[in-house]
PQR file of N, CA, C, O and H, with PARSE charges and radii, in Angstrom:
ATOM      1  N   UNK A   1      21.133   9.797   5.632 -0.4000 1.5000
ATOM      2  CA  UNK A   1      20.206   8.689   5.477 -0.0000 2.0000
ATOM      3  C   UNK A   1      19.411   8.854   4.187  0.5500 1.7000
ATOM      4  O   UNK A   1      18.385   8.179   4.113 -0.5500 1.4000
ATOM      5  N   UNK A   2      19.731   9.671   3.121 -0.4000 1.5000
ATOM      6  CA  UNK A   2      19.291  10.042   1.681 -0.0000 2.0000
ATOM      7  C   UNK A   2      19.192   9.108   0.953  0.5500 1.7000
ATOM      8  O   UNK A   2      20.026   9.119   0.047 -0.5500 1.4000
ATOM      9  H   UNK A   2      20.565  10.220   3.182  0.4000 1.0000
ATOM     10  N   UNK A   3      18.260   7.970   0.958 -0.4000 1.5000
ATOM     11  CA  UNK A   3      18.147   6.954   0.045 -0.0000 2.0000
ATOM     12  C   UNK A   3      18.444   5.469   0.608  0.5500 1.7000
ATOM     13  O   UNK A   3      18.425   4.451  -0.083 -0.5500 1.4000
ATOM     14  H   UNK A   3      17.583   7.961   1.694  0.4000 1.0000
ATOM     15  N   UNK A   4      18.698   5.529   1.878 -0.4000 1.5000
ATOM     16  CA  UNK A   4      19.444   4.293   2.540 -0.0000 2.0000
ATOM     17  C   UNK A   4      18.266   3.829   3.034  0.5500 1.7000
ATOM     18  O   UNK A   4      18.479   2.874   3.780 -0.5500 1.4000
ATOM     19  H   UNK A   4      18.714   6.356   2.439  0.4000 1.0000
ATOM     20  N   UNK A   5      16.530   4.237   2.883 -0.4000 1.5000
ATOM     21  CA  UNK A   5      15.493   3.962   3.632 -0.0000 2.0000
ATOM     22  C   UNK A   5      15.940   2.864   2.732  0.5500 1.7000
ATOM     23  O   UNK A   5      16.569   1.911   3.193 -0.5500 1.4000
ATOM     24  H   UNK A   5      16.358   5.013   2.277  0.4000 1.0000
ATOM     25  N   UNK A   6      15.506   2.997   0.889 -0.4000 1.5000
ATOM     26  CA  UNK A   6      14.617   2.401  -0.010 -0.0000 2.0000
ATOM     27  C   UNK A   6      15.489   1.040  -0.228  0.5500 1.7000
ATOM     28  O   UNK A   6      15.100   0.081  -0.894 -0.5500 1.4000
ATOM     29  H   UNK A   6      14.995   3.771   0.515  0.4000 1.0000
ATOM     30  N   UNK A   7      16.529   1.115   0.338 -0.4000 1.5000
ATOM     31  CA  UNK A   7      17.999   0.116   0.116 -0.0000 2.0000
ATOM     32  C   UNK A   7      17.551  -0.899   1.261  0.5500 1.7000
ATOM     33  O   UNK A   7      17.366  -2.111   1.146 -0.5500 1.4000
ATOM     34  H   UNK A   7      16.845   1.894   0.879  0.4000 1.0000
ATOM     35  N   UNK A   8      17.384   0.134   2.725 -0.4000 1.5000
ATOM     36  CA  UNK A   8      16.805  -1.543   4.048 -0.0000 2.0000
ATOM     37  C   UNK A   8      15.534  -1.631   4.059  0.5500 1.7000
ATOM     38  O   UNK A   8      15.043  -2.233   5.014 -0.5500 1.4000
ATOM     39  H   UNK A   8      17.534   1.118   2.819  0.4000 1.0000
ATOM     40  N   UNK A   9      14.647  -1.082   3.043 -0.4000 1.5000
ATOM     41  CA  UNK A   9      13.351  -2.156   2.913 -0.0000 2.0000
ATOM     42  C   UNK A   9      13.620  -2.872   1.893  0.5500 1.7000
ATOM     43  O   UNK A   9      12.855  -3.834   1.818 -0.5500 1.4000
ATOM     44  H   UNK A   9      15.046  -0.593   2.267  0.4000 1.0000
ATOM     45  N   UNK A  10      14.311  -2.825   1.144 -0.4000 1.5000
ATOM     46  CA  UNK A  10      14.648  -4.074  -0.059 -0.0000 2.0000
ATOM     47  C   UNK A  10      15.175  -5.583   0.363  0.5500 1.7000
ATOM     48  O   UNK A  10      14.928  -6.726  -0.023 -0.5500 1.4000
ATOM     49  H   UNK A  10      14.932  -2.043   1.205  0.4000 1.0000
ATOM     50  N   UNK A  11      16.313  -4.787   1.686 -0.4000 1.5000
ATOM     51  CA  UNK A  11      17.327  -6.057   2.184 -0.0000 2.0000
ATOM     52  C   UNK A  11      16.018  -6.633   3.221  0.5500 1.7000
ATOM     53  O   UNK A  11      16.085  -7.771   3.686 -0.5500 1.4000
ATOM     54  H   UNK A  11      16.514  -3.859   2.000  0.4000 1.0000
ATOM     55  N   UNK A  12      15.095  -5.923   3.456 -0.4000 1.5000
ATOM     56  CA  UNK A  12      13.886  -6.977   4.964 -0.0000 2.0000
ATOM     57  C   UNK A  12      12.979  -7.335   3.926  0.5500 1.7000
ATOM     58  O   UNK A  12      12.082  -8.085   4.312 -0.5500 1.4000
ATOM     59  H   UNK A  12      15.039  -4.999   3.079  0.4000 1.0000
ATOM     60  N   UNK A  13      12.939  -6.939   2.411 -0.4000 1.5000
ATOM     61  CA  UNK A  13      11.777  -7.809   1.758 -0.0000 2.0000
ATOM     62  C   UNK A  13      12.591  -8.794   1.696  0.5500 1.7000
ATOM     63  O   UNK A  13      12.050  -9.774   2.209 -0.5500 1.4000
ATOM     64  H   UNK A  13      13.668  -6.330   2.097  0.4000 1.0000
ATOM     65  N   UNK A  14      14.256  -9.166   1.096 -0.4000 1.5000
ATOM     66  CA  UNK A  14      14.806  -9.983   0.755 -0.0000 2.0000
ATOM     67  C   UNK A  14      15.334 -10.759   2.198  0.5500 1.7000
ATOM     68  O   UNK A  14      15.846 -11.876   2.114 -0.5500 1.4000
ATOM     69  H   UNK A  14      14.695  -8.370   0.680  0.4000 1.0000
ATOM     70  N   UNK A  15      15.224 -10.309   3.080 -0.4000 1.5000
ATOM     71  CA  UNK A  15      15.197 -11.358   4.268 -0.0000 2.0000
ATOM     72  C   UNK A  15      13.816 -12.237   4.390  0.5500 1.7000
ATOM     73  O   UNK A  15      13.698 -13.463   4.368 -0.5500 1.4000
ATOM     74  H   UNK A  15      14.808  -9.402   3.148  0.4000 1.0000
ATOM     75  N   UNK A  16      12.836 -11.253   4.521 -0.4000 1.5000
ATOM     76  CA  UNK A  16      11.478 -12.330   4.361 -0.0000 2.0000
ATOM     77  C   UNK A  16      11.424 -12.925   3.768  0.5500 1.7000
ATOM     78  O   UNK A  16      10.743 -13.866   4.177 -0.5500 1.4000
ATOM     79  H   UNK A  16      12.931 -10.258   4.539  0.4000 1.0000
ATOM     80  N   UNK A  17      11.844 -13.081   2.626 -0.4000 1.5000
ATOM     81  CA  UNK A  17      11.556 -13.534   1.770 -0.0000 2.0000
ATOM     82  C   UNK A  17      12.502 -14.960   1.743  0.5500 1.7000
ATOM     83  O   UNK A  17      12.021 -15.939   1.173 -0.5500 1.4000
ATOM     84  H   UNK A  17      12.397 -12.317   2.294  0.4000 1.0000
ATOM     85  N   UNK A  18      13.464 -15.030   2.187 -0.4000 1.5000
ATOM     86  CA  UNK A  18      14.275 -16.500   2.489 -0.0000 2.0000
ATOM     87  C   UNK A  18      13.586 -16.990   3.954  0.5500 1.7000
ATOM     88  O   UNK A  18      13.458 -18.213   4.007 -0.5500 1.4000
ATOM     89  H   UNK A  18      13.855 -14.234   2.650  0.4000 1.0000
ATOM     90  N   UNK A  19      13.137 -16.290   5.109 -0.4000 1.5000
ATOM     91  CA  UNK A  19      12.875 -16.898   5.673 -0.0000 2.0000
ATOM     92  C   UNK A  19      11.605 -17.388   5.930  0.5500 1.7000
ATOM     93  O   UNK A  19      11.672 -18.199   6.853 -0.5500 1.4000
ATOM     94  H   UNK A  19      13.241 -15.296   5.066  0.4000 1.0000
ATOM     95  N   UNK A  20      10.057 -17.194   5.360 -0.4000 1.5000
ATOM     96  CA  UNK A  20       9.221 -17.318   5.215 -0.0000 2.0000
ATOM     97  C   UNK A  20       9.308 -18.911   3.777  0.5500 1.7000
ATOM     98  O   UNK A  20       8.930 -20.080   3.864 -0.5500 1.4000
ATOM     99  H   UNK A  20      10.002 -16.535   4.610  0.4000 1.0000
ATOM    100  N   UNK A  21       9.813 -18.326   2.917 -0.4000 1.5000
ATOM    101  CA  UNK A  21      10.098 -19.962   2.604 -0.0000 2.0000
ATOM    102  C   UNK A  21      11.090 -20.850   3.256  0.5500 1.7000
ATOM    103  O   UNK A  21      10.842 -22.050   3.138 -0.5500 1.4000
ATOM    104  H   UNK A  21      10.120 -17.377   2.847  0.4000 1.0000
ATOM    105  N   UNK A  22      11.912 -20.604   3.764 -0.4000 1.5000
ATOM    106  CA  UNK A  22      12.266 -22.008   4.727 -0.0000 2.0000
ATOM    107  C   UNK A  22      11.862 -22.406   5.791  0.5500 1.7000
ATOM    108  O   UNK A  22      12.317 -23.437   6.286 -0.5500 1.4000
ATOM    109  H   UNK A  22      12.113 -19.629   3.859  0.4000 1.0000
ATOM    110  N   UNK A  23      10.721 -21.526   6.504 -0.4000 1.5000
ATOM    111  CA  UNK A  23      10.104 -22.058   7.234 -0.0000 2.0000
ATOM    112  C   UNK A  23       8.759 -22.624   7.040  0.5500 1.7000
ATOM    113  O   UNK A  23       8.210 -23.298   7.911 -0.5500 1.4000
ATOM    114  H   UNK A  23      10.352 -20.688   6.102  0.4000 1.0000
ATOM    115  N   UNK A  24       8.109 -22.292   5.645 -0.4000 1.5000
ATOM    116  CA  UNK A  24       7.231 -23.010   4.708 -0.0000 2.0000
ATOM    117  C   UNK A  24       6.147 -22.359   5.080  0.5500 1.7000
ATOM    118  O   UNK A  24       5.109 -22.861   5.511 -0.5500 1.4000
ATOM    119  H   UNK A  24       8.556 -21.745   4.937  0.4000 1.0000
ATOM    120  N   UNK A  25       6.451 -20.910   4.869 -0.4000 1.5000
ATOM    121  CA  UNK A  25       4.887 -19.668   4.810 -0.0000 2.0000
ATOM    122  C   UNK A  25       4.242 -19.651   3.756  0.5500 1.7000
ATOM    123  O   UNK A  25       3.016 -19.686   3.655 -0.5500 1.4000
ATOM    124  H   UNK A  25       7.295 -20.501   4.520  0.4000 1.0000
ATOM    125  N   UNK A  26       5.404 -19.568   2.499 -0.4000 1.5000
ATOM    126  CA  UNK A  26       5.303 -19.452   1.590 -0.0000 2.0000
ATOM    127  C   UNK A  26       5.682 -20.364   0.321  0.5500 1.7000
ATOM    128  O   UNK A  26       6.356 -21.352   0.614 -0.5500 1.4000
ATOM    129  H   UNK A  26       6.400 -19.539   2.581  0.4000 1.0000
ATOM    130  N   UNK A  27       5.420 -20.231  -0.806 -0.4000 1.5000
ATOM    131  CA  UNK A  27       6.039 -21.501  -2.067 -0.0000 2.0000
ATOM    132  C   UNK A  27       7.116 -20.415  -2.326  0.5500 1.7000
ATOM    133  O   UNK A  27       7.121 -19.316  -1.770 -0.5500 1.4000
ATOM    134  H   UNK A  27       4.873 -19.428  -1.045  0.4000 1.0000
ATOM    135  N   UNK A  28       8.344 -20.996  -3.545 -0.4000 1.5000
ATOM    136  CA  UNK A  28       8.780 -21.041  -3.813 -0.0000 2.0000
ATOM    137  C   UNK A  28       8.594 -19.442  -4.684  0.5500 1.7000
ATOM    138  O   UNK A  28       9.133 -18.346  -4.525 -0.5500 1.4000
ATOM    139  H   UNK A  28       8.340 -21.888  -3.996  0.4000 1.0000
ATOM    140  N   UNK A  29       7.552 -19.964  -5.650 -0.4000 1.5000
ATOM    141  CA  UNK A  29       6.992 -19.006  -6.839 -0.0000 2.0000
ATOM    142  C   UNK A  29       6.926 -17.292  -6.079  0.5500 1.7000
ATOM    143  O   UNK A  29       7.293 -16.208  -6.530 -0.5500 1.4000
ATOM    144  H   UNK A  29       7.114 -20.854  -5.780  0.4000 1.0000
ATOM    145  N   UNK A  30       6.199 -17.728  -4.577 -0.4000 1.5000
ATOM    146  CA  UNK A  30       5.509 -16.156  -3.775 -0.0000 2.0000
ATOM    147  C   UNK A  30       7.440 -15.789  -3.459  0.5500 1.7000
ATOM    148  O   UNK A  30       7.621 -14.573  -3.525 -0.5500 1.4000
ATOM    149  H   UNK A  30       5.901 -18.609  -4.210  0.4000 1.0000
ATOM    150  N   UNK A  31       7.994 -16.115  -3.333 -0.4000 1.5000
ATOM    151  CA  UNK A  31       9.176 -15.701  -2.362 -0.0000 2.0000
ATOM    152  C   UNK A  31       9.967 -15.228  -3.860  0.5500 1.7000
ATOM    153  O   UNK A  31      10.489 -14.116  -3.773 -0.5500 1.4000
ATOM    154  H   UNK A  31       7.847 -17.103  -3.279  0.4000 1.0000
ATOM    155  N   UNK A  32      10.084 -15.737  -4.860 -0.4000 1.5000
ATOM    156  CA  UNK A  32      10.932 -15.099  -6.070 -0.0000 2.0000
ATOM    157  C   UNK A  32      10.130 -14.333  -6.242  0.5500 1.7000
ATOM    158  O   UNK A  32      10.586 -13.225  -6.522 -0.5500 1.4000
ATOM    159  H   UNK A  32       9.661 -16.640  -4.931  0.4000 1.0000
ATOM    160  N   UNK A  33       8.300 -14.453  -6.180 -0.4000 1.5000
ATOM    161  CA  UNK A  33       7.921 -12.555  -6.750 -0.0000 2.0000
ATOM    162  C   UNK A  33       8.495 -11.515  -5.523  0.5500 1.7000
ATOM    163  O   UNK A  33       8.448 -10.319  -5.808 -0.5500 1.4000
ATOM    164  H   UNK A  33       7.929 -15.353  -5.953  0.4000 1.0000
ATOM    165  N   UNK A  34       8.934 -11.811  -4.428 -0.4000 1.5000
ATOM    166  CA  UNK A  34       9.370 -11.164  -3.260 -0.0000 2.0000
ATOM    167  C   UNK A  34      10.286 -10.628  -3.597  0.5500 1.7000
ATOM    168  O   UNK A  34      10.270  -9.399  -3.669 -0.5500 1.4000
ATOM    169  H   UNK A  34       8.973 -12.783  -4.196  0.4000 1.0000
ATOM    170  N   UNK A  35      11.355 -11.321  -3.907 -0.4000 1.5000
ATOM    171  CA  UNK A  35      12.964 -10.753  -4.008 -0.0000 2.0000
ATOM    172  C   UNK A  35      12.771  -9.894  -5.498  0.5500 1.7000
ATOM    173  O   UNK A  35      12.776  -8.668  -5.613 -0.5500 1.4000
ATOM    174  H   UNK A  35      11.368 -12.319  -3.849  0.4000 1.0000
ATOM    175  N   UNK A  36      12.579 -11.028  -6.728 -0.4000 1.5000
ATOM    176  CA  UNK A  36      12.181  -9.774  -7.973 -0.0000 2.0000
ATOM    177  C   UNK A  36      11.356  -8.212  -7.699  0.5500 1.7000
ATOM    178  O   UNK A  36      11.692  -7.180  -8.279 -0.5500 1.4000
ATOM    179  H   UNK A  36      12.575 -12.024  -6.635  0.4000 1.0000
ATOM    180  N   UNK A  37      10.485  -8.280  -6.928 -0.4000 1.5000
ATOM    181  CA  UNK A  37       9.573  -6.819  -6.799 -0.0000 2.0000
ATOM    182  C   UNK A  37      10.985  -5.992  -6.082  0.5500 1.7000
ATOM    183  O   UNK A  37      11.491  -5.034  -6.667 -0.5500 1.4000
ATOM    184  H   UNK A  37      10.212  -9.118  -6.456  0.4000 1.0000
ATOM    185  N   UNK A  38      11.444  -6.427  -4.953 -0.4000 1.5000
ATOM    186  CA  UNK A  38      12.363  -5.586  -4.101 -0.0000 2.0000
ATOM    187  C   UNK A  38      13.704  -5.213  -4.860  0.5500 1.7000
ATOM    188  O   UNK A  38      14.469  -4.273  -4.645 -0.5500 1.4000
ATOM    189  H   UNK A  38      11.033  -7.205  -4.478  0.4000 1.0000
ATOM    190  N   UNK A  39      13.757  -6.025  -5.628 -0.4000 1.5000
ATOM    191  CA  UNK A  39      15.218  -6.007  -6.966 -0.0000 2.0000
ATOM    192  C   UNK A  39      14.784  -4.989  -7.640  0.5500 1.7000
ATOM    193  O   UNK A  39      15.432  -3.951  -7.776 -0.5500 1.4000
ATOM    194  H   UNK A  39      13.135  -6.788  -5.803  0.4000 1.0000
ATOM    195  N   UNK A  40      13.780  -5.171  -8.066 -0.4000 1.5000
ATOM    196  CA  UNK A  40      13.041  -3.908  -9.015 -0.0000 2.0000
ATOM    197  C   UNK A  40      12.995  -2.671  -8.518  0.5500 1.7000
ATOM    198  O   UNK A  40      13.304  -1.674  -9.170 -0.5500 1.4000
ATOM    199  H   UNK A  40      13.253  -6.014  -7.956  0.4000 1.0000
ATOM    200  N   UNK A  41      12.419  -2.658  -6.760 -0.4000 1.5000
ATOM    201  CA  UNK A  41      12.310  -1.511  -6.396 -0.0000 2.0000
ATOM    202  C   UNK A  41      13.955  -0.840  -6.223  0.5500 1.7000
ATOM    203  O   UNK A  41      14.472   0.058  -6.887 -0.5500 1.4000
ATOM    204  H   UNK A  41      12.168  -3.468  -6.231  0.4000 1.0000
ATOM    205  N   UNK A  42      14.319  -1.346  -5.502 -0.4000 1.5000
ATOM    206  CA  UNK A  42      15.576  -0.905  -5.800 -0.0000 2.0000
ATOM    207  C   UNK A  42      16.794  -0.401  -7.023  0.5500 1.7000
ATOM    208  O   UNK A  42      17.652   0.482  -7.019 -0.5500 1.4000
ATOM    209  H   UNK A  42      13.899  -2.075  -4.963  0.4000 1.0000
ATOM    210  N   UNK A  43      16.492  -1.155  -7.748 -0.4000 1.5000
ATOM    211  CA  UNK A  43      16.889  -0.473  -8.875 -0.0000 2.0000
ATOM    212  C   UNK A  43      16.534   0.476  -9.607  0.5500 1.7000
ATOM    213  O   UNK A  43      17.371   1.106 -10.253 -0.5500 1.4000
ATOM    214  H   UNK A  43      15.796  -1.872  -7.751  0.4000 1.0000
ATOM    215  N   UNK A  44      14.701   0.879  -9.666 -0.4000 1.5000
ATOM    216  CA  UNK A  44      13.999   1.795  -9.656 -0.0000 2.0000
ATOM    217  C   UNK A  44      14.908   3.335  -8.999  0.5500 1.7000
ATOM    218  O   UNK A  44      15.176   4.429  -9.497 -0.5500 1.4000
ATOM    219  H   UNK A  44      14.021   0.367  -9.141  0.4000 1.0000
ATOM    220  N   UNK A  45      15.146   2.732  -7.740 -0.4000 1.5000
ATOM    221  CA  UNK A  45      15.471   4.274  -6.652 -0.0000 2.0000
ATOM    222  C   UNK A  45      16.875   4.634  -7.248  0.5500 1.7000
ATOM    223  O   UNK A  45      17.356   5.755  -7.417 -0.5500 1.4000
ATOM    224  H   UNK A  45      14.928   1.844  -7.336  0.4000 1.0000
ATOM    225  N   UNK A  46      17.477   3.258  -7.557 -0.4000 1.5000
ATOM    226  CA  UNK A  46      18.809   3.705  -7.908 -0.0000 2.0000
ATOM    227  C   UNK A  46      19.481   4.421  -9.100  0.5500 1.7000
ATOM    228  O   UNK A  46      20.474   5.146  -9.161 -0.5500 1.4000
ATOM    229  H   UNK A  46      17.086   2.348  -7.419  0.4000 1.0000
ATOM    230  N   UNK A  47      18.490   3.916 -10.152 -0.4000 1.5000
ATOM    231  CA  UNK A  47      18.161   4.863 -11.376 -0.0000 2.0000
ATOM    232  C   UNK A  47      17.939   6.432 -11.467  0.5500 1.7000
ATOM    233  O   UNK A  47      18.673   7.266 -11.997 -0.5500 1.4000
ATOM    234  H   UNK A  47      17.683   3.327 -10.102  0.4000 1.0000
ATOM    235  N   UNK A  48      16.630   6.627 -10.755 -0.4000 1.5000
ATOM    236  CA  UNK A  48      16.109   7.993 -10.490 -0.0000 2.0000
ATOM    237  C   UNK A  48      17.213   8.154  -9.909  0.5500 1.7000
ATOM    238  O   UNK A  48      17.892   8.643 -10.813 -0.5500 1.4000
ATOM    239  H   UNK A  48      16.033   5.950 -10.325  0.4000 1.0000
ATOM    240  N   UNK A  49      18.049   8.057  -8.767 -0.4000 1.5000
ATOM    241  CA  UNK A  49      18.617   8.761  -8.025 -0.0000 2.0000
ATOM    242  C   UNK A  49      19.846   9.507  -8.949  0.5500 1.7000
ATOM    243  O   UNK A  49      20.054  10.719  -8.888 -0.5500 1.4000
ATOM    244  H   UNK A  49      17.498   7.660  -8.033  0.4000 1.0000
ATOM    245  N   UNK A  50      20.741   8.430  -9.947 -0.4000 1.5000
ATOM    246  CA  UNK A  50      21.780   8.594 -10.457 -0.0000 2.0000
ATOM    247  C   UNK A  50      21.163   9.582 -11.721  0.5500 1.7000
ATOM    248  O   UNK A  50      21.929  10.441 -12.160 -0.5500 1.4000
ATOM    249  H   UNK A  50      20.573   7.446  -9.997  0.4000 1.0000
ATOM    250  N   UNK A  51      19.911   9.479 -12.258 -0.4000 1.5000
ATOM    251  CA  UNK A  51      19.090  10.083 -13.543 -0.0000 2.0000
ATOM    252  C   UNK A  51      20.205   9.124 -14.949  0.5500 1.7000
ATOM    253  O   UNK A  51      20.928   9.485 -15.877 -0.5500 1.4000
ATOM    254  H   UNK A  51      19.289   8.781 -11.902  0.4000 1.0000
ATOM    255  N   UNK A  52      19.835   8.026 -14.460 -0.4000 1.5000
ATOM    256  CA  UNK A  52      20.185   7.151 -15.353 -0.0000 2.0000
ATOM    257  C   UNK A  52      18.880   7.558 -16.405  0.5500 1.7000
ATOM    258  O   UNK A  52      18.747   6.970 -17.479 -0.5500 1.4000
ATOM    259  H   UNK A  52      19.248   7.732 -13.706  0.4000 1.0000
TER
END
């Protein structure tokens, strides 16, 4: 489970994040800073991990 945390909190920001705007929690603008931050984080972990 070495890294597979930082991978399924990315995929439940990027689930909230579609379903909170289609059910109209959120705009448009809040739900792309959602998925961009979790894109980021993830790529973040995936970097360090490889020592890109």
């Amino acid at each position: 489970m070495n890294g597979s945390k930082t991978y399924l909190a990315c995929a439940l920001a990027l689930g909230y994040a579609a379903f909170a705007y289609f059910t109209g929690h959120i705009d448009a603008a809040s739900a792309g800073q959602l998925v961009e931050t979790a894109l980021i984080g993830a790529g973040l972990r995936h970097g360090i991990s490889t020592g890109a």
